[in-house]
C-alpha positions in Angstrom: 64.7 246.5 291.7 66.1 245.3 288.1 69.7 246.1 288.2 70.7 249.0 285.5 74.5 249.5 284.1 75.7 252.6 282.8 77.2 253.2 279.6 79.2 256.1 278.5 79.5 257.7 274.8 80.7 260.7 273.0 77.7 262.6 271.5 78.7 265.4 269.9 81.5 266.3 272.0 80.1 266.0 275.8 80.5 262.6 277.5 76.9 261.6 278.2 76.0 259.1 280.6 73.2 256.4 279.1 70.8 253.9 282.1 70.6 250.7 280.5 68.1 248.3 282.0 67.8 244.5 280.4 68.9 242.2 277.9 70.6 243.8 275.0 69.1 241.4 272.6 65.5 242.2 273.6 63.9 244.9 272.0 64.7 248.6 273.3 62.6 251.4 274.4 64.3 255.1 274.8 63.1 257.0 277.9 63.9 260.5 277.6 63.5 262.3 281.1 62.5 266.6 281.5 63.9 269.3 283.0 65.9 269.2 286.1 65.4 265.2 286.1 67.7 262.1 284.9 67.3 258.6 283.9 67.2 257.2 287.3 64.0 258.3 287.8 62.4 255.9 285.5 63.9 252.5 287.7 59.9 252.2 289.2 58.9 252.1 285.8 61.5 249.7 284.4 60.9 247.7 287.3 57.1 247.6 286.3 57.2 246.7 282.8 56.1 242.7 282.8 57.7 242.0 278.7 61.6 241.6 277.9 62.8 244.9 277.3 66.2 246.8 276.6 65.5 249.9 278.4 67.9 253.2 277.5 67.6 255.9 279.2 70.3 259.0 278.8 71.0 261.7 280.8 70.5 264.8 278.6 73.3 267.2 278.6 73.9 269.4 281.7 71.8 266.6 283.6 72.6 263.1 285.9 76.4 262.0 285.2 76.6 263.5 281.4 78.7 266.6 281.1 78.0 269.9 281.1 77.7 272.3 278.0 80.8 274.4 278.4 79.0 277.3 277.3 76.2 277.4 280.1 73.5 277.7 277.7 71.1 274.6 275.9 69.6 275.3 273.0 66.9 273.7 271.4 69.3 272.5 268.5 71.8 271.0 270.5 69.6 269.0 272.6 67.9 267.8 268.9 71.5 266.5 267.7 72.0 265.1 270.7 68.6 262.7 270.0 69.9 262.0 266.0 73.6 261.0 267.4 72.1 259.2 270.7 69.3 256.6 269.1 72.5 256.1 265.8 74.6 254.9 268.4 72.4 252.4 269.7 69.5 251.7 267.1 71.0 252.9 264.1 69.2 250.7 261.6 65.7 250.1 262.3 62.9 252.7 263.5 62.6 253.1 267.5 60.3 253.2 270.1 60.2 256.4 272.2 58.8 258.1 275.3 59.6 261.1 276.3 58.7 263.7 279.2 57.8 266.8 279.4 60.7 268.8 277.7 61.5 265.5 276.2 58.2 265.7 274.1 59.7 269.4 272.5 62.5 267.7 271.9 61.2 264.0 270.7 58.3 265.5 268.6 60.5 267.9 266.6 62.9 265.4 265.8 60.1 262.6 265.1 58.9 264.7 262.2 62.3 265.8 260.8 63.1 262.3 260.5 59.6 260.2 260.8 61.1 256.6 259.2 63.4 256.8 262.7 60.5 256.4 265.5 58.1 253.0 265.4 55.8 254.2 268.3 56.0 257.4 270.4 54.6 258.3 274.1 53.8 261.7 275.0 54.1 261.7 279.0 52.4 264.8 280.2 53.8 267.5 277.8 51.4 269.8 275.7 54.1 271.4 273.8 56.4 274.5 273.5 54.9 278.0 275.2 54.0 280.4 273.0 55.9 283.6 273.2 55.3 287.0 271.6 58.0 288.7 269.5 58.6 291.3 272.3 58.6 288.1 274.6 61.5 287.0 272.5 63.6 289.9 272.2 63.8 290.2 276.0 64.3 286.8 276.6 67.8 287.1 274.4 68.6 290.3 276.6 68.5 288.8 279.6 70.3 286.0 278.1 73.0 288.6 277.2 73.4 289.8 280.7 74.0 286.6 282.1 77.3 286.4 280.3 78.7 288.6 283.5 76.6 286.1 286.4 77.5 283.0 287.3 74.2 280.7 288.0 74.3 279.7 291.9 73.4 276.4 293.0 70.4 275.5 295.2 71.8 273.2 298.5 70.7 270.9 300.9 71.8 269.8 304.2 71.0 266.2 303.3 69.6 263.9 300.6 66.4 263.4 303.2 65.8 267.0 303.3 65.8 267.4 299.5 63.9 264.0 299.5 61.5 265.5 301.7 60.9 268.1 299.2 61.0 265.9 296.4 57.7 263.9 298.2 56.0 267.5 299.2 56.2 267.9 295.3 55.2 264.7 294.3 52.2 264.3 296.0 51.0 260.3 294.9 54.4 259.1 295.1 56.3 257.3 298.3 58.7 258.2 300.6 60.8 255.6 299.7 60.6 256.7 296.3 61.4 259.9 296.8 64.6 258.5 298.7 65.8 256.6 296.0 65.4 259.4 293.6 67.2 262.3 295.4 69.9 259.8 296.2 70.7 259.4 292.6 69.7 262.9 291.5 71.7 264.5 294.2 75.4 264.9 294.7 77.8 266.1 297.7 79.5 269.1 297.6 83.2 270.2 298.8 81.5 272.1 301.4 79.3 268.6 302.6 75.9 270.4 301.2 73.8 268.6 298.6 73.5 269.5 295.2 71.8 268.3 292.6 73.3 266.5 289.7 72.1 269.1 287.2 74.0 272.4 285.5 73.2 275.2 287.4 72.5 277.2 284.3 69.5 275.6 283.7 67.8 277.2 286.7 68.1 280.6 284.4 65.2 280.8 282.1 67.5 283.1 280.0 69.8 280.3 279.6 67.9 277.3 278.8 67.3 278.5 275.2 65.6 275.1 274.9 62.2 276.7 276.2 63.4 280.0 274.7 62.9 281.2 271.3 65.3 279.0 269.7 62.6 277.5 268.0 59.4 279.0 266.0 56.3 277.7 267.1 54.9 277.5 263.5 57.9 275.5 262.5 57.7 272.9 265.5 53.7 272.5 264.1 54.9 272.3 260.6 57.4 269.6 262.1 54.2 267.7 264.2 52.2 267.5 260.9 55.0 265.4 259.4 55.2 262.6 262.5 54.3 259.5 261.0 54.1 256.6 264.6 51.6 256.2 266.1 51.2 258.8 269.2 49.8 258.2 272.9 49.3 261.1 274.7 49.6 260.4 278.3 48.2 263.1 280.1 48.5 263.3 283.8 44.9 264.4 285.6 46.2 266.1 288.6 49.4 268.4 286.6 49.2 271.9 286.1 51.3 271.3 282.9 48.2 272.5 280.8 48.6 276.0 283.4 52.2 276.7 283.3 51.8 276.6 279.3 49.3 279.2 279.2 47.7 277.3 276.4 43.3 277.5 275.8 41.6 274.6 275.4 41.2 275.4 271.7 44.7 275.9 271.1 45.5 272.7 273.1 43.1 270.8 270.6 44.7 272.6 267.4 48.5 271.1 268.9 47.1 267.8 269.1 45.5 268.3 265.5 48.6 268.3 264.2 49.6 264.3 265.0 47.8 262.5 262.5 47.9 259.0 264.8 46.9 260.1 267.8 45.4 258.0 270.9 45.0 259.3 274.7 45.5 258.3 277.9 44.8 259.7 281.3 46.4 258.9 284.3 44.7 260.1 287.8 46.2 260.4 290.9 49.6 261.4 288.8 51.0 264.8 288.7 53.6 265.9 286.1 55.9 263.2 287.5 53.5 260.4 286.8 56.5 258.3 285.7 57.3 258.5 290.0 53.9 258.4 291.0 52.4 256.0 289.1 55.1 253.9 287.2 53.1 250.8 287.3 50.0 252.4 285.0 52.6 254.2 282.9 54.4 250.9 282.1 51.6 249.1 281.3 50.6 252.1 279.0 53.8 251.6 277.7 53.6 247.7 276.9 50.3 248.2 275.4 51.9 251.0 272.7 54.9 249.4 272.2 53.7 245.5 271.7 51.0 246.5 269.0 
């Protein structure tokens, strides 16, 4: 495996934990991971890539070894600054090249037409945008938001890092045992009590709380945003996900999103679920080379 060092920075306020991977003179590519995810689970595709790279990967906030929003909830805004502050740290002066997962994209895509002249290239990995909810959807979500002020969000345990390894493999269905292993070693931490948890806030198992998916953003305004992405855009799609389901989006809609990127190329990966960066990291990074070197 190539060895990775982490680096830790302020970013607006949290302490957030950064995987680097590579020479720091070569060029970099940011990997943003989803939900309930970190950086380390990237390694298998850092280890693939064949070119000299700087690989940075950060833990988002609430996630892997960066800290916790005090508040218990993640907005869509916060996570957004956290990009801006996160690539000005490290790339401040010349436009970057990105992938991103999943929520990543929501995140990454926004941002990439805010400020267009900051991304070089961009990677859609198996994301097909924000769900679209009603305005009655809305107003309940912020309800039940409301009432979680008086819960606190319980954590999901393990007896082991094999078992939730084991369950990590059941769930990724191409991927490896041994990958699996590696992953819930890093993803996982011990408790007081000896049980396994993973490294992620709690919070963010409460739909009411992860604001990022939530309402905090129109979806006319994040199109509006996706019409002004200038990079060049591969859309990595992963033939065996039920991402395209759990979205609720039609086919037609699905076509109108991808309407909106005026540089748009795809890619499909088969034998890949949603985690296609674990189960097939060697296609991915040679995706990957082939967007980023042209």
């Amino acid at each position: 495996m190539k060895p990775s060092e982490s680096i830790f920075v302020n970013i607006r306020g949290l302490r957030y934990h950064v995987r680097s991977w590579g020479n720091p003179d070569a060029p970099k590519i940011f990997l943003l991971h989803g939900w309930w995810d970190m950086s380390a689970s990237y390694q298998y595709v850092v280890d693939a890539l064949q070119h000299d790279w700087h690989v940075l990967a950060p833990d988002w906030r609430g996630s892997g070894l960066t800290q916790w929003a005090e508040s218990g909830a993640y907005w869509f805004n916060d996570f957004l600054g956290d990009l801006d502050r996160l690539l000005h740290h490290f790339q401040p002066d010349t436009p970057v090249n990105l992938a991103a997962h999943s929520m990543s994209f929501n995140v990454a895509s926004v941002y990439a037409g805010i400020r267009p002249e900051r991304i070089r290239r961009f990677v859609n990995i198996d994301c097909y945008g924000f769900r679209t909810l009603k305005t009655e959807d809305v107003k309940g979500r912020y309800r039940t938001w409301l009432a979680t002020f008086d819960n606190t969000a319980e954590e999901r345990s393990y007896d082991s890092v094999e078992q939730f390894a084991a369950r990590l493999a059941k769930q990724t269905h191409f991927s490896t045992p041994e990958r699996a292993l590696f992953i819930a070693t890093h993803l996982t931490r011990a408790r007081d009590d000896g049980r396994f948890v993973l490294r992620c806030d709690p919070a963010q198992r409460d739909p009411a709380r992860l604001l990022i998916y939530n309402g905090s953003i129109r979806f006319e305004e994040a199109m509006d945003c996706w019409r002004q992405v200038t990079a060049p855009l591969l859309w990595i799609s992963a033939v065996d996900s039920n991402t395209r389901d759990m979205i609720g989006a039609s086919e037609a809609e699905i076509a109108e999103r991808q309407a909106c990127f005026s540089r748009l190329t795809f890619k499909a990966i088969r034998q890949a679920g949603h985690m296609v960066h674990q189960e097939q990291p060697e296609i991915l990074a040679a995706a990957l080379e082939e967007h980023f070197l042209t």
